[in-house]
C-alpha positions in Angstrom: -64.6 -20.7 -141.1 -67.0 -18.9 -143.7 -67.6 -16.1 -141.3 -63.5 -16.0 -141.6 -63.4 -15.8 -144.9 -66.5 -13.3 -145.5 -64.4 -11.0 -143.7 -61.6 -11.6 -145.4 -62.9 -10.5 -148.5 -64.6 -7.5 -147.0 -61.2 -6.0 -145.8 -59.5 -7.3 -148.6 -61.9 -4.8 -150.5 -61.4 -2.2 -148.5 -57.8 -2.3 -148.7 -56.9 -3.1 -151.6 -59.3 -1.5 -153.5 -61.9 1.5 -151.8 -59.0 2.8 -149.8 -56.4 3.0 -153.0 -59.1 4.8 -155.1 -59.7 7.3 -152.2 -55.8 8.0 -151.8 -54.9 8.5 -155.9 -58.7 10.9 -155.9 -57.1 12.8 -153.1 -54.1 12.9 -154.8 -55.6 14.0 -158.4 -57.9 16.6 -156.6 -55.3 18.1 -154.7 -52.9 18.5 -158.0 -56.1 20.1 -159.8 -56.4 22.5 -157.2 -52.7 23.9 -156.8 -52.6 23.2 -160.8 -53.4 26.9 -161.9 -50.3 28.1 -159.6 -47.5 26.3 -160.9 -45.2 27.1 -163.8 -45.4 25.8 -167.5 -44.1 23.3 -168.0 -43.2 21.7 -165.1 -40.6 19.8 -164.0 -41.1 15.9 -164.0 -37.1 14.6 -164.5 -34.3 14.8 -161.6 -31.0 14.4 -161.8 -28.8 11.7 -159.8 -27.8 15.1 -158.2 -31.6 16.4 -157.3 -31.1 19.0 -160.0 -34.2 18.9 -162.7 -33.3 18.2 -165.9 -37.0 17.1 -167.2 -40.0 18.8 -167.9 -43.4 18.8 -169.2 -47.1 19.7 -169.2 -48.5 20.2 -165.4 -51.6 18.1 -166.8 -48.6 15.1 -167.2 -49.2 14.8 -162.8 -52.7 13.9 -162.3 -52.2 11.7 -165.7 -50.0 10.0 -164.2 -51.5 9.6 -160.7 -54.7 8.6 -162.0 -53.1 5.6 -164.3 -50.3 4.8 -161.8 -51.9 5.8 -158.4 -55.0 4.6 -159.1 -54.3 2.0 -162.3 -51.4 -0.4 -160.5 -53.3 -1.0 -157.1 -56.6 -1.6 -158.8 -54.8 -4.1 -161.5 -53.4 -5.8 -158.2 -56.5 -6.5 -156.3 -59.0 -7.1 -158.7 -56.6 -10.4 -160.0 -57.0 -11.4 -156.2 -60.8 -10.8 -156.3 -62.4 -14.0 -157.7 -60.0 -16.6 -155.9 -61.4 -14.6 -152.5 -64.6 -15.1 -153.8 -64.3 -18.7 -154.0 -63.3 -19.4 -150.7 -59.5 -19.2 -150.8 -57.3 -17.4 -148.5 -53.7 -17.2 -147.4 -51.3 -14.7 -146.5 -50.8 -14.0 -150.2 -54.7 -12.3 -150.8 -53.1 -10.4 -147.4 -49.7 -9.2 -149.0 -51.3 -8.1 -152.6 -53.7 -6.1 -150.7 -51.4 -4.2 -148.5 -49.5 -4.2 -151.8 -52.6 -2.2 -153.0 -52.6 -0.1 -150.9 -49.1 0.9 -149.9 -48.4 1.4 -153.7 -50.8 4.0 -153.9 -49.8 5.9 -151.1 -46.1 5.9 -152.4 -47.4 7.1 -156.0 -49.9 9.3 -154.7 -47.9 11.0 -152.5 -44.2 11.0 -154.4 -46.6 12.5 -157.6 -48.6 14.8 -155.3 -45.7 16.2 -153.7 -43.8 17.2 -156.3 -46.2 19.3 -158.1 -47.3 20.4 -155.0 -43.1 22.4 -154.4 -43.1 23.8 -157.3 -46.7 25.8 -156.6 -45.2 29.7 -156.7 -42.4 29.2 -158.7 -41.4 31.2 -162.5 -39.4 28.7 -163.7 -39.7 25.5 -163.0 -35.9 24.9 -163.6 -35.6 26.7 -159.6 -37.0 23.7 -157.8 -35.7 22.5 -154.9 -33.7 19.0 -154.4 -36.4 16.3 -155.3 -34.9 13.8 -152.4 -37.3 14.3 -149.6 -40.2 13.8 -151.7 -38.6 10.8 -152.3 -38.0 10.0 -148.5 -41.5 11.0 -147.6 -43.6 8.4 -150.2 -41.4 5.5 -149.2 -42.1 6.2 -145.8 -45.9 6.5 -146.4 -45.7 3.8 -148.3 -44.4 1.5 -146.4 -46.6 2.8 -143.4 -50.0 2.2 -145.4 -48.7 -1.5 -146.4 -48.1 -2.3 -143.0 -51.5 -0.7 -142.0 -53.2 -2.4 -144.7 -51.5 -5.9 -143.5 -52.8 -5.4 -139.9 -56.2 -4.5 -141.2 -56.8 -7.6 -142.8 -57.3 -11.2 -140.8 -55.2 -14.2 -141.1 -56.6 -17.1 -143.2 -55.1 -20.2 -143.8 -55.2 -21.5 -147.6 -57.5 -24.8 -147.7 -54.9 -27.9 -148.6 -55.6 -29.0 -151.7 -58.9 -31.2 -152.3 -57.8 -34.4 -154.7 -60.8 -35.1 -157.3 -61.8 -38.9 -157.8 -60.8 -40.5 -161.0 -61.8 -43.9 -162.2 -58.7 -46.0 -162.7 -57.4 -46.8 -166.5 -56.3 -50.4 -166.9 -54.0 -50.6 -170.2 -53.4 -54.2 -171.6 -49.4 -55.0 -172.5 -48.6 -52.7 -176.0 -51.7 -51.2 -175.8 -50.9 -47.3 -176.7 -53.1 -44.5 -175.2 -52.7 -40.7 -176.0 -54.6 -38.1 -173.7 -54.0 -34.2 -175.4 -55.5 -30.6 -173.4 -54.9 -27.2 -174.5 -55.1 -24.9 -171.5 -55.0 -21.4 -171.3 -55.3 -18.2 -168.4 -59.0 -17.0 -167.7 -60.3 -14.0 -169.2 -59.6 -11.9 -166.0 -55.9 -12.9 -165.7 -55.4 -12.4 -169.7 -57.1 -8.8 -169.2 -54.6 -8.1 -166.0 -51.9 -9.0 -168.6 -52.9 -7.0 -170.8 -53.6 -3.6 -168.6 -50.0 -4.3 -167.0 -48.4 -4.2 -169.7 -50.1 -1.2 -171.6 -49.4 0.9 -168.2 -45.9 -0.3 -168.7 -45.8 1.0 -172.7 -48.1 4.1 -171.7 -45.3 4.9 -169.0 -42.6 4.5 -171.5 -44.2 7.1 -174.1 -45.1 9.8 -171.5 -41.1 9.3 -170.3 -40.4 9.7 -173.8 -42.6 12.7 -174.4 -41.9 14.7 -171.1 -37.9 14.2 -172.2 -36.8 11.9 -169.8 -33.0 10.6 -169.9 -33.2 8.3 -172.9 -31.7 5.3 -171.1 -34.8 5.7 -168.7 -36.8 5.2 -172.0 -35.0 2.3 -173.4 -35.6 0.5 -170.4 -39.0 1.2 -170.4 -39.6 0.5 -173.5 -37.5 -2.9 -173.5 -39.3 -4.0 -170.3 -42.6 -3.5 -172.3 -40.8 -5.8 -175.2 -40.1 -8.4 -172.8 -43.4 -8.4 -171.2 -44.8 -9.0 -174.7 -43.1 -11.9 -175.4 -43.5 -13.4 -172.2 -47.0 -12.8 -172.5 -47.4 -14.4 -176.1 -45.2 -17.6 -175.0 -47.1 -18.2 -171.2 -50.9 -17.4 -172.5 -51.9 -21.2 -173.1 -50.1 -24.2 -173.4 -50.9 -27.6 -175.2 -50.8 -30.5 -172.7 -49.9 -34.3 -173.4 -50.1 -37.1 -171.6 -48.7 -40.7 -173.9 -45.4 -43.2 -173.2 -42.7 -40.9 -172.7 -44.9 -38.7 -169.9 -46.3 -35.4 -169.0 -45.4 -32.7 -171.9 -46.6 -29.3 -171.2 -45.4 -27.3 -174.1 -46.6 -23.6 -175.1 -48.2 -22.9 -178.2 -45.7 -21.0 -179.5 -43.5 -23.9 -179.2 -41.4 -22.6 -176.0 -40.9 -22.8 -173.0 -41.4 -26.9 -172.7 -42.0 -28.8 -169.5 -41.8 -32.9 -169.6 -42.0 -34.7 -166.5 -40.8 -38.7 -168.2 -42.4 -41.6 -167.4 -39.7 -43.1 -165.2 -40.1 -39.9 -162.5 -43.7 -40.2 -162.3 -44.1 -41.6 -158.6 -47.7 -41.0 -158.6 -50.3 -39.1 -160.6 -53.7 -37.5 -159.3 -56.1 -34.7 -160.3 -56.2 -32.2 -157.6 -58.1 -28.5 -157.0 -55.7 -25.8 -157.3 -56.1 -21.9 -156.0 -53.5 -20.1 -158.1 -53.3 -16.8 -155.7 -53.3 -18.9 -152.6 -51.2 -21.6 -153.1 -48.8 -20.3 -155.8 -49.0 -16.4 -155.0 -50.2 -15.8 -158.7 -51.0 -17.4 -162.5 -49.0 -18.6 -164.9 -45.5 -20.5 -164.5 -45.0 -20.9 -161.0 -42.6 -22.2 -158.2 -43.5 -22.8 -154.5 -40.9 -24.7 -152.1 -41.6 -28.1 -153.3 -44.2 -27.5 -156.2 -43.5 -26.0 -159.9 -46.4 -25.7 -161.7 -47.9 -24.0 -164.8 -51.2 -22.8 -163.6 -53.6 -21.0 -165.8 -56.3 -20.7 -163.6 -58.1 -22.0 -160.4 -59.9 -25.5 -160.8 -58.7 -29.1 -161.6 -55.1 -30.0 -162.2 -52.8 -32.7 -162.6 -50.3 -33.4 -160.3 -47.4 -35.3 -160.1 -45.1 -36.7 -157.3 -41.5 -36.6 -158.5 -40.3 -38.5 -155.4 -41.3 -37.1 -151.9 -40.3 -33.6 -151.9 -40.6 -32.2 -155.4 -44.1 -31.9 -157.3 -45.2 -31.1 -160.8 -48.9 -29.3 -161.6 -50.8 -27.9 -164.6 -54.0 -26.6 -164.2 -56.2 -28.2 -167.1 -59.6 -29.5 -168.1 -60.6 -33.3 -167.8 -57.4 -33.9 -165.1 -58.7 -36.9 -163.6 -58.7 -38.5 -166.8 -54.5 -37.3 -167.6 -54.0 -38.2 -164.3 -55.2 -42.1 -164.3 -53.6 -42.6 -167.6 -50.4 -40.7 -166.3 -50.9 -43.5 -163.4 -51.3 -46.3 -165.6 -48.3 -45.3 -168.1 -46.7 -45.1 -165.0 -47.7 -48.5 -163.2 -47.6 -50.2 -166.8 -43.2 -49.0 -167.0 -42.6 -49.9 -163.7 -44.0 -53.3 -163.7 -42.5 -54.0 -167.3 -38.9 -52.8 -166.0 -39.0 -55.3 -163.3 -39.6 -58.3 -165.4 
C-alpha cells in the first residue's frame, strides 16, 4: 500500500506539475521566437462571428501563457500536494492532476496558436477565423487530460480513522460550553489568494487589450464575488452548548447549526479534505456536508443513517463527547 501511494505521488508530480511547466515553456518559447514577425498590435479579441475586433501588445501572449498556462495548473496541483504527501489518495488527487495538465495544453496551445496565424501578416485586423484554434486546444486538451488520467494509478481514499475521546458525564442542569475558531491552512489561504488575483489580473489585461466590456464586467464581478466568498469561508467560530453544533463564520455568515434533538451520534474523526471532499472549505459529498478547513481532526455528526455533518477543528474529541453527552443528557430527559 505505501509502495501504492509513493507512486502515486510521483506521477501525480509529473502530471500535474513537471509536464504543465514543460507545455506553457514550450508554449512561451515558441511565441518569443515567431514574436519579431507578427504585426503591432496584435489581435487578442474575436467576434461571435470569428472577425477580430480586439487588439493589443504581442508581449500580452506569452503574459498570458505564462500566468494562465503555467499559473492555473500549478495553483491546481500544488493544493493537492501535501494531502498526497500524507498518505491520502482517491480518484480526486487523479482528476486535479489530469486537470493540470489538460488545462495547460488547452491554454498553451489555444494562446500559442493564435499568435502563431498572424506571423506574416500587416495588419493584424486580416486574420483569419479564430474557430479552429479553438477546435484544436479543446481537442488537445481534452487528449492530455485523458493521458494524464491514464498515467496516474488508482488509489483508494483510506476510510476515515475515528480518534478516541474520553467520555463527558454531565449531572442534571449542569451547563457546559465548548467554543473553537477554525480556519484554512496557510497553503489553501495562499491558493485563494493566487486564484483570485489571476482572476483580477485577467480582468485588467481584458480591460487594457479592449476587450468587449461585458467580457470585463464579468470578469471583474467574478473577481468581486470571489472576494467575498473568500472573506465569509476563511475561518469560522465553532460552538458546541444546549441547543447543538453552531458553526458560524466570522463575519457573521454563512451559519450552520446542527440542534440537539438531530444529533444521533457525535465522534472526532480524521478528515482528508482533497480525498474525501474533493477540496477545502464548505463542502458536500453524497451523504456528508461539511466545513472543512483543513486535513486533521473533526467532528462528526450522524443526522440519522444517511446524512452527516463535519467541521474540521482543533480539540474534536473533546466537542464531540460533550456534543454526545448534550445529546444523551436531551434524549434521556425527553423520555421521562
Amino acid at each position: 500500500m505505501a509502495a501504492d501511494r509513493s507512486r502515486a505521488l510521483s506521477r501525480f508530480v509529473l502530471v500535474g506539475v513537471v509536464l504543465p511547466v514543460v507545455l506553457a515553456v514550450v508554449a512561451v518559447v515558441t511565441q518569443l521566437v515567431v514574436l519579431p514577425r507578427v504585426p503591432d498590435p496584435v489581435a487578442v479579441h474575436w467576434s461571435a462571428q470569428g472577425v477580430a475586433d480586439g487588439f493589443a501588445s504581442p508581449w500580452l501572449y506569452p503574459v498570458m501563457t505564462l500566468l494562465l498556462a503555467g499559473g492555473l495548473p500549478l495553483l491546481l496541483s500544488l493544493a493537492s500536494l501535501p494531502g498526497l504527501r500524507r498518505g491520502h489518495g482517491g480518484p480526486t488527487y487523479r482528476f486535479m492532476g489530469a486537470t493540470s495538465l489538460g488545462l495547460a495544453a488547452f491554454l498553451g496551445v489555444m494562446l500559442t496558436w493564435l499568435l502563431v496565424m498572424q506571423v506574416g501578416l500587416a495588419d493584424a485586423s486580416d486574420v483569419e477565423a479564430v474557430w479552429p484554434a479553438i477546435i484544436g486546444a479543446v481537442l488537445a486538451g481534452a487528449g492530455a487530460g485523458v493521458a494524464g488520467w491514464f498515467l496516474q494509478p488508482h488509489v483508494d481514499q483510506p476510510a476515515p480513522t475515528t480518534l478516541p475521546a474520553t467520555p463527558i458525564t454531565l449531572r442534571p442542569g449542569e451547563r457546559a460550553v465548548w467554543m473553537r475558531t477554525t480556519s484554512l491552512g496557510r497553503g489553501a489561504t495562499a491558493a485563494i489568494a493566487l486564484g483570485t488575483l489571476l482572476v483580477a489580473i485577467t480582468a485588467v489585461a481584458a480591460y487594457l487589450s479592449g476587450a468587449e466590456a461585458g467580457l470585463v464586467w464579468i470578469l471583474a464581478g467574478v473577481t468581486v464575488i470571489l472576494v467575498v466568498l473568500s472573506a465569509t469561508t476563511v475561518a469560522f467560530h465553532v460552538r458546541v452548548d444546549e441547543s447543538g453544533l453552531e458553526v458560524r463564520s466570522v463575519l457573521g455568515l454563512p451559519r450552520f447549526r446542527v440542534p440537539l434533538g438531530e444529533v444521533a451520534r457525535a465522534a472526532a474523526v480524521e478528515v482528508a479534505p482533497m480525498g474525501e471532499f474533493g477540496g477545502w472549505g464548505i463542502r458536500l459529498v453524497p451523504g456528508r456536508f461539511g466545513i472543512v478547513m483543513r486535513a486533521g481532526e473533526a467532528i462528526e455528526v450522524w443526522r440519522g443513517e444517511k446524512r452527516r455533518f463535519v467541521v474540521s477543528v482543533d480539540d474534536a474529541a473533546t466537542g464531540a463527547a460533550l456534543l454526545e453527552a448534550l445529546a444523551a443528557r436531551s434524549r434521556t430527559t425527553a423520555a421521562r
